[in-house]
C-alpha positions as CSV (number, residue, x, y, z in Angstrom):
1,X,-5.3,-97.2,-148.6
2,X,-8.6,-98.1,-147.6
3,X,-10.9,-95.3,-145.9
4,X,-11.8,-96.1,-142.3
5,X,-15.6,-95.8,-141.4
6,X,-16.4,-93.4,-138.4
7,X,-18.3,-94.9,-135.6
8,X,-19.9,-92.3,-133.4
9,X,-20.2,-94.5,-129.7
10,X,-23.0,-92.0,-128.5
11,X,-25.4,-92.9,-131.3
12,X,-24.1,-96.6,-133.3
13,X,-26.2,-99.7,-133.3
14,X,-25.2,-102.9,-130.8
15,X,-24.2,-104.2,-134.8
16,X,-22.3,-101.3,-135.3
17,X,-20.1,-101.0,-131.9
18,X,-19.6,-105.1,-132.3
19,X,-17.9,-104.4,-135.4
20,X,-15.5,-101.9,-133.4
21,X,-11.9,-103.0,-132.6
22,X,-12.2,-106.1,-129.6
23,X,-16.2,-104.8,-128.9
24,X,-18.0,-107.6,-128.7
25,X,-21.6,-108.5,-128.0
26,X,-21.0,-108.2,-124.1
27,X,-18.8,-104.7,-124.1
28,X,-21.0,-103.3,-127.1
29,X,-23.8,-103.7,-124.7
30,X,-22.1,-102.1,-121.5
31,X,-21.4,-99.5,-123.9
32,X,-25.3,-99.0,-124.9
33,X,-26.4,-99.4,-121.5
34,X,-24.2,-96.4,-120.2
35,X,-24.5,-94.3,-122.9
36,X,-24.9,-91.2,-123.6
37,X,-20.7,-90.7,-122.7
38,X,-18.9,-87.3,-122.9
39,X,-15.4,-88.5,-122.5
40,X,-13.2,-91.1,-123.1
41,X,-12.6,-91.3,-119.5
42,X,-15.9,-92.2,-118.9
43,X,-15.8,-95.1,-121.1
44,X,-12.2,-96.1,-119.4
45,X,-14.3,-96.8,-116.4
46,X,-16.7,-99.3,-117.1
47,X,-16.1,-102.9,-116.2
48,X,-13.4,-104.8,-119.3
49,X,-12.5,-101.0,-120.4
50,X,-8.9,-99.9,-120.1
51,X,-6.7,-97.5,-121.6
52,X,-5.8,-99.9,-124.5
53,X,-9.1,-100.7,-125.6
54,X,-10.1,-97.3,-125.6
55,X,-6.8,-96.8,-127.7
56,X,-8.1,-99.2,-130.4
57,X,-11.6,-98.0,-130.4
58,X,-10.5,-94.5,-131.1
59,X,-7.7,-95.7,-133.4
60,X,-10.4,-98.1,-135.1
61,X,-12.5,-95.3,-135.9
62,X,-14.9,-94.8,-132.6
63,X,-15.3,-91.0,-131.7
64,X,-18.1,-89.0,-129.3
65,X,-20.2,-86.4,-130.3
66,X,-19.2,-84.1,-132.9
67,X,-16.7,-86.2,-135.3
68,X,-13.8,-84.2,-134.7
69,X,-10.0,-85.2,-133.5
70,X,-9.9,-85.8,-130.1
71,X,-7.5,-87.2,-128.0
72,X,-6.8,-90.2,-125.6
């Protein structure tokens, strides 16, 4: 099994969140321009964010703040 590489969303590149599940140029830069975020529900709101996406992201290795288990 391959290791998955943790992305923090508070602090990654525009390269970095890109190579995030479905992020692409456009939603990695909606998520730098609202950044810093301190929840997930935060994220859920922006504009071409919904509960799936966030699924992935957090399933594809995205996490905020302090890398730790957290929940969606």
């Amino acid at each position: 099994m391959v290791s998955q590489r943790k992305i923090n969303i508070n602090t990654a590149s525009k390269d970095e969140l890109i190579a995030l599940p479905k992020i692409g140029d456009e939603r990695a830069q909606t998520l730098l321009d609202n950044r810093p975020f301190d929840s997930w529900d935060e994220i859920n709101d922006l504009p071409g964010f919904d509960e799936g996406l966030i699924r992935d992201l957090h399933n594809g290795g995205g996490y905020l703040g302090e890398e730790q288990e957290e929940e969606w």
